[in-house]
LUMLUMNU-144648 format. One record per residue (C-alpha): residue in three letters; residue number from 0; x, y, z. Coordinates in pm, whole numbers, always signed. Layout:
nugu code = ALA; pos = NUM; px = X; py = Y; pz = Z
...
% end
This chain:
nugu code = UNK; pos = 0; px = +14252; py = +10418; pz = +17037
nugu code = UNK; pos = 1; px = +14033; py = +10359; pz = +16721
nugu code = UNK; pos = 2; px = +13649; py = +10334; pz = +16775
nugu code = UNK; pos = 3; px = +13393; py = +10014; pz = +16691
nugu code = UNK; pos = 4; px = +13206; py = +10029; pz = +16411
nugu code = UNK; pos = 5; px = +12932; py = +9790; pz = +16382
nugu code = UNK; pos = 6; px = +12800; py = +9749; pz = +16020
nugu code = UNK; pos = 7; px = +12525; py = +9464; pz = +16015
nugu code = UNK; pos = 8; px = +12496; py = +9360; pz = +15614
nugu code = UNK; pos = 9; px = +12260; py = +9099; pz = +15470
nugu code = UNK; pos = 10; px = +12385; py = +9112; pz = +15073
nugu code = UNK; pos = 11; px = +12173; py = +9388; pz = +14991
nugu code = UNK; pos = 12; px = +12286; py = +9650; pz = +14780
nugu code = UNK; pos = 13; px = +12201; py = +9929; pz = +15083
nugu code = UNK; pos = 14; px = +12396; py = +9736; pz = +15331
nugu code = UNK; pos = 15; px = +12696; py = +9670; pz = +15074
nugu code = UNK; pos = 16; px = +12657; py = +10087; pz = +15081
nugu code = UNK; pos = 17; px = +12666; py = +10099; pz = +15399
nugu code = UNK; pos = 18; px = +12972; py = +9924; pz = +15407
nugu code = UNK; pos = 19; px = +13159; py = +10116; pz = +15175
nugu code = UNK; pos = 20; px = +13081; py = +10417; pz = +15354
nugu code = UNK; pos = 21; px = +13218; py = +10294; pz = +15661
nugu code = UNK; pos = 22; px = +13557; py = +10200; pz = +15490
nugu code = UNK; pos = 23; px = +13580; py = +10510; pz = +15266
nugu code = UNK; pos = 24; px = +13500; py = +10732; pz = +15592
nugu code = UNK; pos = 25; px = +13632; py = +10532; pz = +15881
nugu code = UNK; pos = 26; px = +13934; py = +10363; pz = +15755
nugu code = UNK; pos = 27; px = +14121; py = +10362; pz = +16047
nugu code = UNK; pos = 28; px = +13881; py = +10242; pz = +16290
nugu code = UNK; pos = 29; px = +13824; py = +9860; pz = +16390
nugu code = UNK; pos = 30; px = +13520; py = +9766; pz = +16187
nugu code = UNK; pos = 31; px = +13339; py = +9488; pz = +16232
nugu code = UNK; pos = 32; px = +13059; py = +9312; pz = +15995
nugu code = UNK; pos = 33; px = +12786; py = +9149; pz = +16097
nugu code = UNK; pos = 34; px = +12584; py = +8893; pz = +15981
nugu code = UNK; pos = 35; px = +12250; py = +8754; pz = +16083
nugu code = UNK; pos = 36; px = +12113; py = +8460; pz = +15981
nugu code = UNK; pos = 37; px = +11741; py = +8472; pz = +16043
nugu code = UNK; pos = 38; px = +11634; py = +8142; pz = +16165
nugu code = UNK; pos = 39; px = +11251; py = +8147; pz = +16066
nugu code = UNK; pos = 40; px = +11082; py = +8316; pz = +15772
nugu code = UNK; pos = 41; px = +10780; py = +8474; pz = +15861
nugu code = UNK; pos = 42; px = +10561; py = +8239; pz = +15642
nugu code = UNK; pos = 43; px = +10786; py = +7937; pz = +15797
nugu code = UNK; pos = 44; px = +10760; py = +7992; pz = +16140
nugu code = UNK; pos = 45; px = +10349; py = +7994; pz = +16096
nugu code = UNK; pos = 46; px = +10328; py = +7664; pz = +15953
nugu code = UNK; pos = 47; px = +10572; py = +7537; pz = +16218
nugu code = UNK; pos = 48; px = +10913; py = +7471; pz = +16318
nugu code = UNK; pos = 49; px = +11076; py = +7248; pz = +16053
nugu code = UNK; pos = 50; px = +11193; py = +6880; pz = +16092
nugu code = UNK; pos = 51; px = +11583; py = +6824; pz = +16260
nugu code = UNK; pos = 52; px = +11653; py = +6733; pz = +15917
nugu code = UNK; pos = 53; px = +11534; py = +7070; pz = +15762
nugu code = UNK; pos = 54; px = +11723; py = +7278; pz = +16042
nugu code = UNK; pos = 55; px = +12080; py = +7073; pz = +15946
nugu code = UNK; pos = 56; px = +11968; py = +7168; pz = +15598
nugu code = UNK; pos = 57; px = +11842; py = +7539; pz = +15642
nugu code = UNK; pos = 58; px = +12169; py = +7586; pz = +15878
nugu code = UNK; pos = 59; px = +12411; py = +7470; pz = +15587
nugu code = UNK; pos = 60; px = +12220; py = +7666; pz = +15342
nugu code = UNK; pos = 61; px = +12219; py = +7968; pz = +15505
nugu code = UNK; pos = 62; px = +12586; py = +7979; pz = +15633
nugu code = UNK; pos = 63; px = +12730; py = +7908; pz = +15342
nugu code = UNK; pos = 64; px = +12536; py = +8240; pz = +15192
nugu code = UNK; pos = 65; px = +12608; py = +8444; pz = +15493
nugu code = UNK; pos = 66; px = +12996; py = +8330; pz = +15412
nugu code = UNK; pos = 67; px = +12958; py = +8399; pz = +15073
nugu code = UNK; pos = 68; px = +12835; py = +8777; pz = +15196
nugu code = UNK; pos = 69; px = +13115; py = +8808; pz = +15453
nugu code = UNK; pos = 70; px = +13406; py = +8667; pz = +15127
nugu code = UNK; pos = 71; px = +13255; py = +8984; pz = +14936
nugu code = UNK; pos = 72; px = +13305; py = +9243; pz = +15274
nugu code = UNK; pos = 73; px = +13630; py = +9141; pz = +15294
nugu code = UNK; pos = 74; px = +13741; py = +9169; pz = +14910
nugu code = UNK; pos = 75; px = +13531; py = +9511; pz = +14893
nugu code = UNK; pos = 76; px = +13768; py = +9637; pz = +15236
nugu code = UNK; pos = 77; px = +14097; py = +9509; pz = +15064
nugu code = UNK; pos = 78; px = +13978; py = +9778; pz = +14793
nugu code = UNK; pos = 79; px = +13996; py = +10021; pz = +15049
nugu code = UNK; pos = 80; px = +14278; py = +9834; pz = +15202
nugu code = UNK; pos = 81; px = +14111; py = +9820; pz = +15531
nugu code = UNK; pos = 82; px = +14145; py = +9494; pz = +15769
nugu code = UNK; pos = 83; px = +13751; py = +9439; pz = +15932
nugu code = UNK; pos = 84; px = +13644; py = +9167; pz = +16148
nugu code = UNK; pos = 85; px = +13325; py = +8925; pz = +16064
nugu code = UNK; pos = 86; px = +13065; py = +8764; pz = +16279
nugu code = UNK; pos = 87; px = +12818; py = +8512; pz = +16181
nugu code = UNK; pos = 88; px = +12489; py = +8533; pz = +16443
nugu code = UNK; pos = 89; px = +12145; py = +8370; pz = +16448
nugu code = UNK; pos = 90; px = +11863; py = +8541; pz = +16535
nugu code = UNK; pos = 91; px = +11596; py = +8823; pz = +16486
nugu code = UNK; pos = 92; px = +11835; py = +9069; pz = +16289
nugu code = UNK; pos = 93; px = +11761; py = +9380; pz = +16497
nugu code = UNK; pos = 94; px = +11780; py = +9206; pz = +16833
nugu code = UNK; pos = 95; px = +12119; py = +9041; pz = +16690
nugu code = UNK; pos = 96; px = +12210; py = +9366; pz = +16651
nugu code = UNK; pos = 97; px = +12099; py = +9528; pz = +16964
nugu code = UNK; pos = 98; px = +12307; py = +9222; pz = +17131
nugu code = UNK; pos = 99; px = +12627; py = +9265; pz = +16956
nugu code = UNK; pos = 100; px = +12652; py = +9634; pz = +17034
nugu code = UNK; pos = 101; px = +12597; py = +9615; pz = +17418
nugu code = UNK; pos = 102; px = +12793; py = +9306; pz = +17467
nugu code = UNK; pos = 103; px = +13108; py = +9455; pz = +17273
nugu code = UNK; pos = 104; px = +13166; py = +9806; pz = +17325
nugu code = UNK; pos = 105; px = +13078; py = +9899; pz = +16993
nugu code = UNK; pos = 106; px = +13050; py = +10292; pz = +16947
nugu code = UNK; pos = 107; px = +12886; py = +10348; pz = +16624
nugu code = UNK; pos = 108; px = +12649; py = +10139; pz = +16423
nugu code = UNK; pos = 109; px = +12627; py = +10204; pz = +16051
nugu code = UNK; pos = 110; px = +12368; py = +10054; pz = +15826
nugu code = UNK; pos = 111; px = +12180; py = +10054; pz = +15472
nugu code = UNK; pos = 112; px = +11833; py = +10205; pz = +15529
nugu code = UNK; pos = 113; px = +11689; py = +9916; pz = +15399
nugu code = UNK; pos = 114; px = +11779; py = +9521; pz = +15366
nugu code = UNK; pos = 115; px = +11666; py = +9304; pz = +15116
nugu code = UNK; pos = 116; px = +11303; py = +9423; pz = +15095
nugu code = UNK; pos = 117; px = +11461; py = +9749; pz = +14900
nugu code = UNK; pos = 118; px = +11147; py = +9841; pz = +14696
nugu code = UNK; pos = 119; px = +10957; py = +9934; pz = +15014
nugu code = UNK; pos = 120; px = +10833; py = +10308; pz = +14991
nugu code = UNK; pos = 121; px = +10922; py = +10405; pz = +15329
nugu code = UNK; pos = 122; px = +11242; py = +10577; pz = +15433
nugu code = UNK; pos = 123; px = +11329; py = +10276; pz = +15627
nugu code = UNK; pos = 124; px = +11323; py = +9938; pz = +15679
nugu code = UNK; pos = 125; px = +11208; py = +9782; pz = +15967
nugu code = UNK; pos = 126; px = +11510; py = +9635; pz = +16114
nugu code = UNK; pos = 127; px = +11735; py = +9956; pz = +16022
nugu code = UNK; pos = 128; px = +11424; py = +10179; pz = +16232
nugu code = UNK; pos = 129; px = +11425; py = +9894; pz = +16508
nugu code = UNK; pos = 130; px = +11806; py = +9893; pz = +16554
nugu code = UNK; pos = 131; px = +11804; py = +10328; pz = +16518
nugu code = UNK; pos = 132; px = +11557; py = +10314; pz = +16849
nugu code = UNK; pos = 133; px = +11661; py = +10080; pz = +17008
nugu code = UNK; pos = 134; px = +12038; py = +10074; pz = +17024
nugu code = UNK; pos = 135; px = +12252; py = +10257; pz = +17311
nugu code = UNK; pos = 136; px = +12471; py = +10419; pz = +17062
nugu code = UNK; pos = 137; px = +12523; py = +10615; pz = +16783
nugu code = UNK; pos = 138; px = +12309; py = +10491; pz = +16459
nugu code = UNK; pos = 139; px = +12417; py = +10580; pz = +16101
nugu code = UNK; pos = 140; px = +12188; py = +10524; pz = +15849
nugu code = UNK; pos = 141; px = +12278; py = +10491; pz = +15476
nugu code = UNK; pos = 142; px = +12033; py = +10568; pz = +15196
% end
């Protein structure tokens, strides 16, 4: 019976390398690709929760990217002619994460070290260091 593989991506080019990792090394596993759409910016969610009107236009915003990411998963595993499975969440990423691998038997978790903050001097970013202490399984990281 193949394993799950989790691999959270956010567009970045680490977590696109991440993902190609997966497919070129795990092939015939059932991969799935998650998404997280963060609800608040840090600098938002100090000046406030935003207007119903701004959430209906933040939400619509923000899935449409988060499709857009998921359309260029799939085309990148039909290079690697690989069927994976795609999930849309909302949330802090690394609790998102944390989530989706306890509540669905996932085995292995395989991420870019860093998201879209991929300048950073460390060796990794904070959600990819989060989700690597805090999640019951095994953690990948890509660099």
């Amino acid at each position: 019976m193949p394993r799950q593989i989790l691999v959270p991506i956010d567009g970045s080019r680490k977590s696109t390398e991440g993902l190609e990792h997966t497919l070129s090394m795990y092939s015939q596993e059932k991969i799935t690709v998650l998404h997280v759409m963060q609800p608040f910016e840090p600098e938002t969610a100090e000046e406030g929760q935003p207007e119903y009107d701004e959430m209906d236009e933040w939400y619509e915003t923000h899935h449409a990217e988060a499709e857009r990411i998921l359309d260029e998963a799939h085309e990148l595993a039909s290079e690697y002619e690989t069927d994976i499975s795609t999930v849309i969440n909302i949330g802090e990423p690394w609790r998102m994460i944390v989530s989706y691998v306890e509540e669905n038997d996932v085995e292995h978790v395989i991420m870019g070290s860093h998201g879209r903050k991929e300048d950073s001097p460390l060796p990794l970013g904070s959600v990819a260091e989060t989700v690597m202490r805090r999640a019951p399984v095994l953690v990948s990281i890509v660099r």
